[in-house]
LODOVO-389193 format. One line per field, with one value per residue: residue in one letter; z, x, y of N, C-alpha, C in turn. Coordinates in steps of 0.02 Angstrom, whole numbers, plus 32768, in hexadecimal, padded with zeros to 4 digits. Example, Ala and Ser with C-alpha at 12.3 -4.5 7.8 and 13.67 -1.06 7.14 Angstrom:
BEGIN
resn	c(a_s)
n_pz	c(8186_8162)
n_px	c(8294_8282)
n_py	c(7EE4_7F90)
ca_pz	c(8186_8165)
ca_px	c(8267_82AC)
ca_py	c(7F1F_7FCB)
c_pz	c(8186_818A)
c_px	c(8294_8285)
c_py	c(7F5B_8002)
//
This chain:
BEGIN
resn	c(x_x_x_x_x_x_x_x_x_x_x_x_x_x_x_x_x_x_x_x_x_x_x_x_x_x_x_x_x_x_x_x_x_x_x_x_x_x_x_x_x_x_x_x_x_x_x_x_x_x_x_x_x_x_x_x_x_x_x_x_x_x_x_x_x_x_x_x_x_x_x_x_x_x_x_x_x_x_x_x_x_x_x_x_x_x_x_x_x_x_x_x_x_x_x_x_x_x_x)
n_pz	c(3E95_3E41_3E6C_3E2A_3D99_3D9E_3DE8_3E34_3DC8_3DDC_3D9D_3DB6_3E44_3EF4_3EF4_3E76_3E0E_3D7A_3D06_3D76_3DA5_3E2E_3E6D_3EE9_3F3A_4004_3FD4_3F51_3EFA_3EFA_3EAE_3E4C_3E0E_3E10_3DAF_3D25_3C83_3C2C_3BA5_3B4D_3AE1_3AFC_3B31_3B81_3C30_3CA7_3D06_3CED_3D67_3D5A_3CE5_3C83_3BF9_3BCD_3C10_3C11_3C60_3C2F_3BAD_3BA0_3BF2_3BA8_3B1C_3A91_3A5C_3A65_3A3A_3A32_3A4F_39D9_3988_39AB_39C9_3A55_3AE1_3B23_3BD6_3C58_3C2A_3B98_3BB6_3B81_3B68_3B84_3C20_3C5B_3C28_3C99_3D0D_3CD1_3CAC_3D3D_3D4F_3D02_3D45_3DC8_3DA4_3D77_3DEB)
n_px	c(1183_11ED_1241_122A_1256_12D2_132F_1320_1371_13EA_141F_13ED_1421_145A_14DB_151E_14E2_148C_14C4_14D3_1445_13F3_139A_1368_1369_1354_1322_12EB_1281_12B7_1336_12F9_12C0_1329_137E_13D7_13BC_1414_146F_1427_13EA_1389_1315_12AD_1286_12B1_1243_11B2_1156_10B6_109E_10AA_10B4_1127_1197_1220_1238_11B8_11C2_1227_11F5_1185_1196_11B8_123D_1275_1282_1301_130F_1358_1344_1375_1378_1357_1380_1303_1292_1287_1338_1381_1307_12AA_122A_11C0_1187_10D1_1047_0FFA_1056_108F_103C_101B_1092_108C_1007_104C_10A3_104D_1004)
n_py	c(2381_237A_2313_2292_22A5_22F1_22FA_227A_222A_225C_22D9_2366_2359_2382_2357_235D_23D9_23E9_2451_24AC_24B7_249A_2432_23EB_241D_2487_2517_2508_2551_25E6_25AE_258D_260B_265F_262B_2635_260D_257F_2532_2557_25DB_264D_26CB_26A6_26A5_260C_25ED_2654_269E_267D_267E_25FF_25FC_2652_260A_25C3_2542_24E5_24E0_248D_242B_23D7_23D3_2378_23AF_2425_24D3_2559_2603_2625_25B6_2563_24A1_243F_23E1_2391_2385_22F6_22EC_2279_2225_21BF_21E1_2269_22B6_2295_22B9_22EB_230B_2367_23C4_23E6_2439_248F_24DC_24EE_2558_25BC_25CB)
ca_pz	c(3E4D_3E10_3E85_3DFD_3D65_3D90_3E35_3E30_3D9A_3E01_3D82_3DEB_3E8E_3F1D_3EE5_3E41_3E00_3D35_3CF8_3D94_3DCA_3E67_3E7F_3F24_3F92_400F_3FB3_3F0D_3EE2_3EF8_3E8D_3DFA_3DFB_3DF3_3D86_3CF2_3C43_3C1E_3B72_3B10_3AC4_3AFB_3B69_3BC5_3C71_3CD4_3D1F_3D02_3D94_3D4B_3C98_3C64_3BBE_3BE4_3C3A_3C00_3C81_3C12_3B7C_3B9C_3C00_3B8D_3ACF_3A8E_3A28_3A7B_3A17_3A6F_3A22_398C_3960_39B9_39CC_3AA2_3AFB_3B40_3C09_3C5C_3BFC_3B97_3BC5_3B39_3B6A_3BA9_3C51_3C55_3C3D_3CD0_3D16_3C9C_3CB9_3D83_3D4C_3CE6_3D88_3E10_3D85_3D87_3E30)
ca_px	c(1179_1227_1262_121F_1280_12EB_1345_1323_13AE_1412_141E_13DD_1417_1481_1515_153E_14AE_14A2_14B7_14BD_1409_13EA_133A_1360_1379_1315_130F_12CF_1264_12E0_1362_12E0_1293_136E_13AA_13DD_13BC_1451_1477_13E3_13EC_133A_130C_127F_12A5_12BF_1207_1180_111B_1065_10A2_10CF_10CB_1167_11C9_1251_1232_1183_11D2_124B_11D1_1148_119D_11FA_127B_1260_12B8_131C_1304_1370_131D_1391_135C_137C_1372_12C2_12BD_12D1_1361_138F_12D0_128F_11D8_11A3_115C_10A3_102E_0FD1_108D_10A5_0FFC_102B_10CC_1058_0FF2_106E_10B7_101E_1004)
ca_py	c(2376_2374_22DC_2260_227E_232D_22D7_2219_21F6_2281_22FC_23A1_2350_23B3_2350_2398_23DD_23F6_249F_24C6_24C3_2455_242B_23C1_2467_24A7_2551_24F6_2589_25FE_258E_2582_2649_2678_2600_2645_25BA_255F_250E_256A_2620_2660_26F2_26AA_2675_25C4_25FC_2688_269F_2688_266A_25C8_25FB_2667_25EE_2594_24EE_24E1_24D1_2433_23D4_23FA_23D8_2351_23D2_2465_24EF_2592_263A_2625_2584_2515_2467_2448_23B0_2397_236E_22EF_22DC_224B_2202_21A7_220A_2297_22A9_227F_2302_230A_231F_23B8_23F5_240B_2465_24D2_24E5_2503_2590_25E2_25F6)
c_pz	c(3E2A_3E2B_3E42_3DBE_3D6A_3DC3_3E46_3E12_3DB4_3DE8_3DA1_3E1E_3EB7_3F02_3EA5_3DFA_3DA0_3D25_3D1A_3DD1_3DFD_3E87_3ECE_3F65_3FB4_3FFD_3F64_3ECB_3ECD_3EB1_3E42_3DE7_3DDC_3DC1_3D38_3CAB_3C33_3BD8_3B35_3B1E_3AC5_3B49_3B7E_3BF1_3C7D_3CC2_3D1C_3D11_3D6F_3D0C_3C8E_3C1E_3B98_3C03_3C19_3C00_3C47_3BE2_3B65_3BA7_3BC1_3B37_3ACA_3A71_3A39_3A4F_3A3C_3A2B_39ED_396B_3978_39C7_3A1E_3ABD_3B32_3B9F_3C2E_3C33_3BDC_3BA3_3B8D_3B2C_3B83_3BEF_3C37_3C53_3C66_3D15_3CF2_3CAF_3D19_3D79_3D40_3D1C_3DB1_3DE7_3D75_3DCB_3E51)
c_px	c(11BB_124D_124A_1260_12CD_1327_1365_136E_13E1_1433_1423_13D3_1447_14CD_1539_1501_14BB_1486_14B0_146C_13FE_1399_1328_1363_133B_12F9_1300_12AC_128B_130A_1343_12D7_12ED_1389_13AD_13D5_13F5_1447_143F_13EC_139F_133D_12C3_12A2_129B_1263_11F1_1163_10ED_1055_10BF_10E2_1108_119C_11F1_1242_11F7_11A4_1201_1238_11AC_1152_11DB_123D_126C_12A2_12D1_1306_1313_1366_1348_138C_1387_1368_132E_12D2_1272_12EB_137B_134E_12B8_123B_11DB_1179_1112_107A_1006_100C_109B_1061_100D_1068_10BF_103C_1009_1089_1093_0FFC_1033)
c_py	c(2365_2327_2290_225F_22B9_2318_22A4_220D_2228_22B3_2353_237F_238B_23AB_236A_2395_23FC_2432_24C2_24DC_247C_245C_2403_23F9_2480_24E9_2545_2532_25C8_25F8_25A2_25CE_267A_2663_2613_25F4_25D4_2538_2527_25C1_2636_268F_26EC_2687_2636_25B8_2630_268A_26AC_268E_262C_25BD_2623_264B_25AF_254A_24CD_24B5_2499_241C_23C8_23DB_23B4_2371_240F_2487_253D_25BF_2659_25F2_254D_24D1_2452_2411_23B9_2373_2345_22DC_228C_2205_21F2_21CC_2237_228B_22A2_22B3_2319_231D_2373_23EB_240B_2426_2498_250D_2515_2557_25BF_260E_260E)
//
């Protein structure tokens, strides 16, 4: 799922992955369930197993101006994309974060 827009422009690749999070690893899961959020003031996590409405990742693909927990206005992802992923893209992010 992430090799399309999280990967591709080489953003979260192995080589120097942004903010740290590298989505190209074979411990991906791992990477995302540790990964503390970077650049946004909000205490939900990256990923909440079986909440998506707790989870950070949600909230950038998901909203063109996503805002952090003091109202900050945060770059939506991927970054710099003139759209949002597609929502039957967002809806299997939903998905996989559910199960």
């Amino acid at each position: 799922m992430f090799r399309g827009g999280c990967t591709f422009t080489a953003c979260h690749d192995s080589v120097a992955p942004a903010a740290g999070l590298d989505l190209a690893a074979a411990d991906v899961l791992d990477n995302l369930l540790d990964h503390q959020v970077v650049f946004a003031q909000t205490d939900k996590p990256l990923i909440s197993p079986g909440d998506p409405g707790n989870s950070w990742l949600m909230d950038v693909i998901s909203q063109c101006e996503p805002t952090d927990d003091v109202g900050n206005v945060v770059s939506h992802m991927p970054r710099n994309s003139p759209t949002l992923l597609p929502p039957e893209v967002i809806a299997k992010f939903r998905d996989w974060i559910l199960d």
